[in-house]
Each structure stands twice: as structure tokens, then as C-alpha cells.
MOPAC internal coordinates of N, CA, C and O (Angstrom, degrees):
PM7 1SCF
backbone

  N    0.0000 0     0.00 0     0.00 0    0    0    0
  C    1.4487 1     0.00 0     0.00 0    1    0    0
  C    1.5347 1   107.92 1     0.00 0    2    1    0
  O    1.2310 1   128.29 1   -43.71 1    3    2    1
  N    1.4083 1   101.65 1   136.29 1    3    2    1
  C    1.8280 1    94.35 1  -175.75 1    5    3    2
  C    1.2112 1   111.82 1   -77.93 1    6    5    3
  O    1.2310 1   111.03 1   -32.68 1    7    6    5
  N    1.7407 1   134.47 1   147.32 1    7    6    5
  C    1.2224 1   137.89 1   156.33 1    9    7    6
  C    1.4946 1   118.39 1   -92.92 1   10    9    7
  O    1.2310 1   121.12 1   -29.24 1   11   10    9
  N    1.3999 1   115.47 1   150.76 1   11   10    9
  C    1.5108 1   105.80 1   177.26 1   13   11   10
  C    1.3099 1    88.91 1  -127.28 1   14   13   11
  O    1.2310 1   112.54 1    20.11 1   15   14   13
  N    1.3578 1   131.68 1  -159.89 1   15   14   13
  C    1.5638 1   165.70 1   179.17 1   17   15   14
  C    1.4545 1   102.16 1  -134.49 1   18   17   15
  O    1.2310 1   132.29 1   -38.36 1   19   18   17
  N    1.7711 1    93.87 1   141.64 1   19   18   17
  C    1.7433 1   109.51 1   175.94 1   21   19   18
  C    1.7068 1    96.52 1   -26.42 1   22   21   19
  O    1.2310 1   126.96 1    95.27 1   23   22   21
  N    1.3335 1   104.22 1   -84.73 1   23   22   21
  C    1.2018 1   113.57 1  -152.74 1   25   23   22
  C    1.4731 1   115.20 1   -45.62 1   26   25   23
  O    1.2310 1   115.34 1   127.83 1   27   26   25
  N    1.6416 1   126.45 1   -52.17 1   27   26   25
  C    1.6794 1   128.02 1   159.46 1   29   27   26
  C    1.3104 1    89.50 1   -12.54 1   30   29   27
  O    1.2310 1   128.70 1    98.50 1   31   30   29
  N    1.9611 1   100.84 1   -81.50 1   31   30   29
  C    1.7577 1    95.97 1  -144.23 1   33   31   30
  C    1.4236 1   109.57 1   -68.17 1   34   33   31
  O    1.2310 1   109.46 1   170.76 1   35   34   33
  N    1.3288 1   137.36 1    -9.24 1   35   34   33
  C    1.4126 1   135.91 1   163.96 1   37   35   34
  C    1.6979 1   103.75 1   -51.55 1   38   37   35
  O    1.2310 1   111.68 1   137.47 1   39   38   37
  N    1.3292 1   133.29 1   -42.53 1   39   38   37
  C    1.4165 1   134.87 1  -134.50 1   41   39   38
  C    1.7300 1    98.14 1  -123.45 1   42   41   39
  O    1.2310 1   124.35 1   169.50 1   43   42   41
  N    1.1587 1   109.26 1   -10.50 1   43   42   41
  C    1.6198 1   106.95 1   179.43 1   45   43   42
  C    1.8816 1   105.90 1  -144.92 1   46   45   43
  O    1.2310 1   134.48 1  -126.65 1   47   46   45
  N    1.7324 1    89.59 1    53.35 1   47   46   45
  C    1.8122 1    75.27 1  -159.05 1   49   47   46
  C    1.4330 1   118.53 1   -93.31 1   50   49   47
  O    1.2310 1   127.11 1  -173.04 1   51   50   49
  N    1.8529 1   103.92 1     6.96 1   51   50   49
  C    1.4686 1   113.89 1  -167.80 1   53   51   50
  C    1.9894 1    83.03 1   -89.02 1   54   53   51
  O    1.2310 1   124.11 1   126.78 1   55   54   53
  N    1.1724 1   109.72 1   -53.22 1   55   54   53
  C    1.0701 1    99.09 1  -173.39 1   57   55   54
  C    1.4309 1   135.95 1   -74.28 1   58   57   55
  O    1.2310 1   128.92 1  -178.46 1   59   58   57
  N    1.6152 1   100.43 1     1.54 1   59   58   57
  C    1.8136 1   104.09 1   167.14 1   61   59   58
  C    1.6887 1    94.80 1   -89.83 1   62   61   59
  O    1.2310 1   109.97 1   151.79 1   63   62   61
  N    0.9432 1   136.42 1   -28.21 1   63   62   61
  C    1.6835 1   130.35 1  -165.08 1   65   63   62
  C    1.5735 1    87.33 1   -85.58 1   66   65   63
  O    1.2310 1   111.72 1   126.65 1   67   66   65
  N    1.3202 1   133.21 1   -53.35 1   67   66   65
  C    1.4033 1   114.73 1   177.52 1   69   67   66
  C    1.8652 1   117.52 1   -48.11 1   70   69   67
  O    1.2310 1   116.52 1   151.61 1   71   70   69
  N    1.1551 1   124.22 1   -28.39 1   71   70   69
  C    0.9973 1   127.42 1  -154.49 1   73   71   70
  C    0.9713 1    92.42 1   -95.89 1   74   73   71
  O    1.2310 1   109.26 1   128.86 1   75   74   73
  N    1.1672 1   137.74 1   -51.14 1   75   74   73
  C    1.8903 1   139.64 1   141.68 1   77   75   74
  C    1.4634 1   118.99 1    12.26 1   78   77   75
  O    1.2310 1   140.92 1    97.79 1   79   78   77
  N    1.4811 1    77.01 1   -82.21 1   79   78   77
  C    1.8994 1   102.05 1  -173.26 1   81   79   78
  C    1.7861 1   106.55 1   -60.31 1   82   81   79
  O    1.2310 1   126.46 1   155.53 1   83   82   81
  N    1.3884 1   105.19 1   -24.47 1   83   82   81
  C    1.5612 1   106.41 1   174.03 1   85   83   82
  C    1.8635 1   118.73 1   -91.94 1   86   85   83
  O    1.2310 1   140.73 1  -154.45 1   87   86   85
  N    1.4495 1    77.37 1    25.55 1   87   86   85
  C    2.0984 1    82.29 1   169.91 1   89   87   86
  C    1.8137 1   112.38 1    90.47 1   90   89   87
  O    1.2310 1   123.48 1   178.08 1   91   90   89
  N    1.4764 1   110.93 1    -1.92 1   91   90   89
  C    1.3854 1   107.38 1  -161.14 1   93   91   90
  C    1.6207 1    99.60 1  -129.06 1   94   93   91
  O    1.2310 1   126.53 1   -91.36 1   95   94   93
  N    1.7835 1   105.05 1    88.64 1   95   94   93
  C    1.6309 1   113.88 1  -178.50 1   97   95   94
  C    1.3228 1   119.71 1   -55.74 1   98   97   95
  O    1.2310 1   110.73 1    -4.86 1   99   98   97
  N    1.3208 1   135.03 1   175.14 1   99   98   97
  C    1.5337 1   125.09 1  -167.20 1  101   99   98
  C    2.0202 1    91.07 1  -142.86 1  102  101   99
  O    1.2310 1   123.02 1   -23.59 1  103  102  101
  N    1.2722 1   111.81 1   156.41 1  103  102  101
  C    1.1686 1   109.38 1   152.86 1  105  103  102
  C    1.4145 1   113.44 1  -116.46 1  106  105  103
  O    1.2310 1   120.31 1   -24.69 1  107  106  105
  N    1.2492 1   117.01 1   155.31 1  107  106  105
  C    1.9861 1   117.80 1   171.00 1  109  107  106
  C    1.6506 1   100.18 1  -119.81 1  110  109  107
  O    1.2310 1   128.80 1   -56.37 1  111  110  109
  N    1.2629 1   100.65 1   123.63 1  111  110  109
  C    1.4288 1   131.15 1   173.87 1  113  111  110
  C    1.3947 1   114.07 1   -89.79 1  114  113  111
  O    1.2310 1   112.89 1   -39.24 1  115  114  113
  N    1.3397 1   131.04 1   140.76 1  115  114  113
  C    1.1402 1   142.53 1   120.37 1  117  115  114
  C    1.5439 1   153.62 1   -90.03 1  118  117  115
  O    1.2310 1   123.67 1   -88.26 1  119  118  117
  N    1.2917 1   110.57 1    91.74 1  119  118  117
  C    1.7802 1   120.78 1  -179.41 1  121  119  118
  C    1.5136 1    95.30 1    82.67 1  122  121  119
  O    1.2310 1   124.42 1  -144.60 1  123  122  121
  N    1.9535 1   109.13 1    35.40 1  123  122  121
  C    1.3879 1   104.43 1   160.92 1  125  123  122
  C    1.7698 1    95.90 1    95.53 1  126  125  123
  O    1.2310 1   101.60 1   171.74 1  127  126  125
  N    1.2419 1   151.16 1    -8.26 1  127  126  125
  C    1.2994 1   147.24 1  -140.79 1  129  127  126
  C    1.9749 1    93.64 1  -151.94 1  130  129  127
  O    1.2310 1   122.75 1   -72.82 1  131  130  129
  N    1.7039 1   112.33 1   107.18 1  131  130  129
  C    0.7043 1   116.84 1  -161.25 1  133  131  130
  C    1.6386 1   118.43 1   -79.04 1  134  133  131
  O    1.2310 1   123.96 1   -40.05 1  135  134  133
  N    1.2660 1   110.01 1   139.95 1  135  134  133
  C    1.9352 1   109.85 1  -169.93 1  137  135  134
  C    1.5103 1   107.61 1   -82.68 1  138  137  135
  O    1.2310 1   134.16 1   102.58 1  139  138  137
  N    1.5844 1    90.23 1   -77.42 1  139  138  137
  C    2.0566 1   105.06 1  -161.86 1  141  139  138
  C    1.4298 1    92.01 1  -132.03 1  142  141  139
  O    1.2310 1   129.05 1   -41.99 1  143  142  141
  N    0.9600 1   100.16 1   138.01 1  143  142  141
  C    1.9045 1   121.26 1   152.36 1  145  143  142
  C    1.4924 1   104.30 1   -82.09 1  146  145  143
  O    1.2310 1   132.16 1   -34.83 1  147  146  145
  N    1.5503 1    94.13 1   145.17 1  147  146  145
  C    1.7026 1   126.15 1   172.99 1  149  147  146
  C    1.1537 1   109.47 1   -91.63 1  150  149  147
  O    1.2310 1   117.73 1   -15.44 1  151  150  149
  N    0.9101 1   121.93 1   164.56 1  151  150  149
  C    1.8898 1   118.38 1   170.05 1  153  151  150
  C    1.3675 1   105.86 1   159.10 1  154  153  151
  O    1.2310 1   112.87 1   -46.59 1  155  154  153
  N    1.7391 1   131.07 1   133.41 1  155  154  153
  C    1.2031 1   138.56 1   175.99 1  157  155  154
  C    1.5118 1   111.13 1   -69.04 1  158  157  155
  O    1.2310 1   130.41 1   -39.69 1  159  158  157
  N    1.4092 1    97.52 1   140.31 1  159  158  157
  C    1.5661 1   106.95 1   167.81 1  161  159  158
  C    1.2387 1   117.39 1   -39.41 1  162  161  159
  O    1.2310 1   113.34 1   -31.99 1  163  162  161
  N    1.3813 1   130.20 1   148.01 1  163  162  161
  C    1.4316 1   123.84 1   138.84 1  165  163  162
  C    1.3725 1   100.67 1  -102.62 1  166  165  163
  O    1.2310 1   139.32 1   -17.64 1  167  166  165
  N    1.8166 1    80.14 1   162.36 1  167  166  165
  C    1.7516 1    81.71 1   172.08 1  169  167  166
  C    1.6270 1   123.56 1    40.76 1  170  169  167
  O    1.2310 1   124.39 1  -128.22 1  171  170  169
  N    1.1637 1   109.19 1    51.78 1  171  170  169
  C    1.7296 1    94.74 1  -179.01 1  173  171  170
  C    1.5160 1   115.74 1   -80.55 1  174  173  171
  O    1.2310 1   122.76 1   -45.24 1  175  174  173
  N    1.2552 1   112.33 1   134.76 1  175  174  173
  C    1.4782 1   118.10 1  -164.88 1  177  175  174
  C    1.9911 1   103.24 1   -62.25 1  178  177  175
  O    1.2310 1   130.74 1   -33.08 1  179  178  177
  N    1.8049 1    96.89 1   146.92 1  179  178  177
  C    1.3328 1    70.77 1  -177.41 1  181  179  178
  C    1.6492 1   116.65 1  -103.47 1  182  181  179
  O    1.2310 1   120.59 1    22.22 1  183  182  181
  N    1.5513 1   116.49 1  -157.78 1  183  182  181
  C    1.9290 1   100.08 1  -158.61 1  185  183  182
  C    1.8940 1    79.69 1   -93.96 1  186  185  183
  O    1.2310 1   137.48 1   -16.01 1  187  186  185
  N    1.1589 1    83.74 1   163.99 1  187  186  185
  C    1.4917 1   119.23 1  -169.86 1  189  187  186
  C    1.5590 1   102.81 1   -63.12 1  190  189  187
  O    1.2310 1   112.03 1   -32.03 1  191  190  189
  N    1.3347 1   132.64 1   147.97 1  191  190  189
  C    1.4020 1   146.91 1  -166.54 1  193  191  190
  C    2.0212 1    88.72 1   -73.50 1  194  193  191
  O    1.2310 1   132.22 1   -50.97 1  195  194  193
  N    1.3816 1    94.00 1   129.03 1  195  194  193
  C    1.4945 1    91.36 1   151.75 1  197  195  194
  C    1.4131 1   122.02 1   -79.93 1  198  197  195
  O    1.2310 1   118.76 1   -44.56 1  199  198  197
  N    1.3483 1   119.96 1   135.44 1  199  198  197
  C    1.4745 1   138.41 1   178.52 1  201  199  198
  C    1.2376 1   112.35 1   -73.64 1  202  201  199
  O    1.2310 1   114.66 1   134.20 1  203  202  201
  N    1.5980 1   127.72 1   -45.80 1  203  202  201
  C    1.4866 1   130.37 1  -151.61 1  205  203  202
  C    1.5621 1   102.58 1   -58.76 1  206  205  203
  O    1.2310 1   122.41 1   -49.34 1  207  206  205
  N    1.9783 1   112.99 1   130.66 1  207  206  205
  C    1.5028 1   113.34 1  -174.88 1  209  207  206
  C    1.5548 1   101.66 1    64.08 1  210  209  207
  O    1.2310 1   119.60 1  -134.89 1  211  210  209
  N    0.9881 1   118.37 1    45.11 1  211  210  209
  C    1.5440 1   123.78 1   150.55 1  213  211  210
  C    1.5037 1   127.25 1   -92.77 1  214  213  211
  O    1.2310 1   128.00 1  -167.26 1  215  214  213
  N    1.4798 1   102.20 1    12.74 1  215  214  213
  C    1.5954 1   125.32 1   173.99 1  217  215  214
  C    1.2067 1   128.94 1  -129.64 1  218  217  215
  O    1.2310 1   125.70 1   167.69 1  219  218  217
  N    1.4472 1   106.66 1   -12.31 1  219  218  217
  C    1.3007 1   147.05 1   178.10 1  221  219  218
  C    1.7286 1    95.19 1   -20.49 1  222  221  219
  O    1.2310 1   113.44 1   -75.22 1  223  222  221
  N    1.5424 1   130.00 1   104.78 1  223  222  221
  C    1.3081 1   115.53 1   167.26 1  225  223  222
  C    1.2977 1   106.55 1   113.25 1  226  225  223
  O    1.2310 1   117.44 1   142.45 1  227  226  225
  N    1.6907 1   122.48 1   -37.55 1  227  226  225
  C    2.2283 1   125.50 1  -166.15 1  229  227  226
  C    1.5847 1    79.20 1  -116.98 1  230  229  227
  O    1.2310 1   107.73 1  -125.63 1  231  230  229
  N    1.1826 1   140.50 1    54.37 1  231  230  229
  C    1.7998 1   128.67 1   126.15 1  233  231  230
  C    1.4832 1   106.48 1  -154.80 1  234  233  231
  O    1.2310 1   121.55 1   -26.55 1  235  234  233
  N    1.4450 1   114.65 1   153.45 1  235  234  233
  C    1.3628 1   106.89 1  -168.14 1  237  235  234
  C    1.8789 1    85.24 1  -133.89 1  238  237  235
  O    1.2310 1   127.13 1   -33.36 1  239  238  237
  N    1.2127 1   103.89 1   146.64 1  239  238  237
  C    1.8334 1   106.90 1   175.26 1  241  239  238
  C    1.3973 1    98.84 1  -102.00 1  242  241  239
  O    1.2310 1   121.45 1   -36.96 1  243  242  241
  N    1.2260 1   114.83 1   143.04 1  243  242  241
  C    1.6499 1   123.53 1  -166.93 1  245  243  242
  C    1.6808 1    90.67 1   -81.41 1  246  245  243
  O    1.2310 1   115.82 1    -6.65 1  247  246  245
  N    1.3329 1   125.54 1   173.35 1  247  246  245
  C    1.5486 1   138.56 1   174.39 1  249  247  246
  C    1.4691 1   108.38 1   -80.71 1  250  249  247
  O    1.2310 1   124.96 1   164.10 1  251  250  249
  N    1.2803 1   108.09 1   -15.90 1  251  250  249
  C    1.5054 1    94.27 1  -177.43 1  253  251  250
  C    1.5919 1    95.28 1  -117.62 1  254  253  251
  O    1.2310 1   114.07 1  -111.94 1  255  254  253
  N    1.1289 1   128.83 1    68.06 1  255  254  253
  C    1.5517 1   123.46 1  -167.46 1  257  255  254
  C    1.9231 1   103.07 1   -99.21 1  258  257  255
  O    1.2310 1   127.57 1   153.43 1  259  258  257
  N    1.6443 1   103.03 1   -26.57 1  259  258  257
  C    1.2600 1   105.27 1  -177.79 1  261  259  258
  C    1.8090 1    96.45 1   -82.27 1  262  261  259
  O    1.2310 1   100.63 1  -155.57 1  263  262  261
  N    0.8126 1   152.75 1    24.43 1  263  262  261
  C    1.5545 1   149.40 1  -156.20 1  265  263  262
  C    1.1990 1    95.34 1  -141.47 1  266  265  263
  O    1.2310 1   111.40 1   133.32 1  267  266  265
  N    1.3466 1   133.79 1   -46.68 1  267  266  265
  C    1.4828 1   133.19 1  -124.12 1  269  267  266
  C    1.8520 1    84.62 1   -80.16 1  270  269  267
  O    1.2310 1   122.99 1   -24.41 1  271  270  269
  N    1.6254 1   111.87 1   155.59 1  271  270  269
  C    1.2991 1   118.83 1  -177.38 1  273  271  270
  C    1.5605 1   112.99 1    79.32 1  274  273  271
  O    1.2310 1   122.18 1   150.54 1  275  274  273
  N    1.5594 1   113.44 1   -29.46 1  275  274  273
  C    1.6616 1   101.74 1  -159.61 1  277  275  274
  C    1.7005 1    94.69 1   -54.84 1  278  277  275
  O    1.2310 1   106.38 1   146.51 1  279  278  277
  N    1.2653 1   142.92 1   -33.49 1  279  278  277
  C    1.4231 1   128.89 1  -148.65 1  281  279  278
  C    2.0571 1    96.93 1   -65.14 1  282  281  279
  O    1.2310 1   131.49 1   121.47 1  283  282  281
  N    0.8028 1    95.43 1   -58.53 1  283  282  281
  C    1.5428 1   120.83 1   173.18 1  285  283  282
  C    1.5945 1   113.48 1   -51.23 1  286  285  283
  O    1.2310 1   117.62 1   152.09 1  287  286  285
  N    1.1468 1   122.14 1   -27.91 1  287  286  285
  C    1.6864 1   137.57 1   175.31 1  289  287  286
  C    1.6938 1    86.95 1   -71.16 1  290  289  287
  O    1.2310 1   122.07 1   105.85 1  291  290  289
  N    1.1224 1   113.65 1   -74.15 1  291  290  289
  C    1.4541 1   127.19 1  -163.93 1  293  291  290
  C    1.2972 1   110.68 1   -64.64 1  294  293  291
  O    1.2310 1   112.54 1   163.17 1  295  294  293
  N    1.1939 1   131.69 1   -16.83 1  295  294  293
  C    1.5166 1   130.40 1   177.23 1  297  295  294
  C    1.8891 1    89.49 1   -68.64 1  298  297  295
  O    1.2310 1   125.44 1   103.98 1  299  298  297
  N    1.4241 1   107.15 1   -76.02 1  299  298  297
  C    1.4982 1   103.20 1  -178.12 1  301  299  298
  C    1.2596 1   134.61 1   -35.30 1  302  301  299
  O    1.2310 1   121.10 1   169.07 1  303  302  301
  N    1.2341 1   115.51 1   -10.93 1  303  302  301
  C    1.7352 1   126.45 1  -145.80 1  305  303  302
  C    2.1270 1    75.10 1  -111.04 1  306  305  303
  O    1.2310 1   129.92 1   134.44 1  307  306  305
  N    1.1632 1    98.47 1   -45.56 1  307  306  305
  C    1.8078 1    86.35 1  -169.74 1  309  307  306
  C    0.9781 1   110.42 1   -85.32 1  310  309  307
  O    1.2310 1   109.29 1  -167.26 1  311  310  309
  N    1.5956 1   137.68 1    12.74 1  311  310  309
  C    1.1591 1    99.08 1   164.83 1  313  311  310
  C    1.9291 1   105.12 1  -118.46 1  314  313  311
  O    1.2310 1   128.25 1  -156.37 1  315  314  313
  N    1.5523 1   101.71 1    23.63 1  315  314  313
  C    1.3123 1   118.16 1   173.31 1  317  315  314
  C    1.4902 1   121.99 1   -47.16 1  318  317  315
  O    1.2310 1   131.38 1   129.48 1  319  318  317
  N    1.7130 1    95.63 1   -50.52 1  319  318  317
  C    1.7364 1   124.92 1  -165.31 1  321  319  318
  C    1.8046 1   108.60 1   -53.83 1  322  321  319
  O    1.2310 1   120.10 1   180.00 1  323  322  321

């Protein structure tokens, strides 16, 4: 397995992650003393379904939806004073 140094993998790092993704993991060393291994995903899970309008069509908001309650708001409010 190849080793590099910070600096290598700083200076050639498109082409150690390509080499990755082509089956061939890398380690990065420091002062000779090895850190992290590279290596391509398998199987990477994929991102989660967007939801937004996942109802789109089964609820309807009535026309008076900004109103609804005021009669009942205002009962409380008068006898606040």
C-alpha cells in the first residue's frame, strides 16, 4: 500500500483520491509514522428522499383560515379590560 507525507498528499491530492476511487487505498504519514488511510466508499448510502409537498393535493386550507377563531379571540380580549 503506498504511503505519502502531509505535504505529498497536500500536493497530489486529486490524484491520490482518484487512485482511491480506482481500488488503490493510500496511507498519509507523518515524520515517517503512519496517521489515516484513504480508501473509496463502498456502497455509499444514499441522501434521504426530500419530503417538501409530500401532501401536495390530500389537504385543502379553507378561505377563511386567517379569521378562523377570531370570534372566540375577541370574546376573551373583552372581558380582559
Amino acid at each position: 500500500m503506498l504511503t505519502v507525507n502531509i505535504h505529498e498528499a497536500k500536493t497530489h491530492l486529486s490524484r491520490l483520491v482518484e487512485q482511491a476511487v480506482q481500488g488503490e487505498p493510500f496511507v498519509i504519514a507523518r515524520a515517517g509514522k503512519p496517521l489515516v488511510m484513504v480508501s473509496a466508499l463502498i456502497d455509499a448510502p444514499p441522501s434521504p428522499a426530500k419530503r417538501l409537498g409530500f401532501m401536495a393535493g390530500q389537504i385543502s386550507v379553507p378561505d377563511d383560515f386567517d379569521r378562523m377563531g377570531g370570534l372566540e379571540i375577541e370574546q376573551l380580549f373583552d372581558g380582559a379590560a
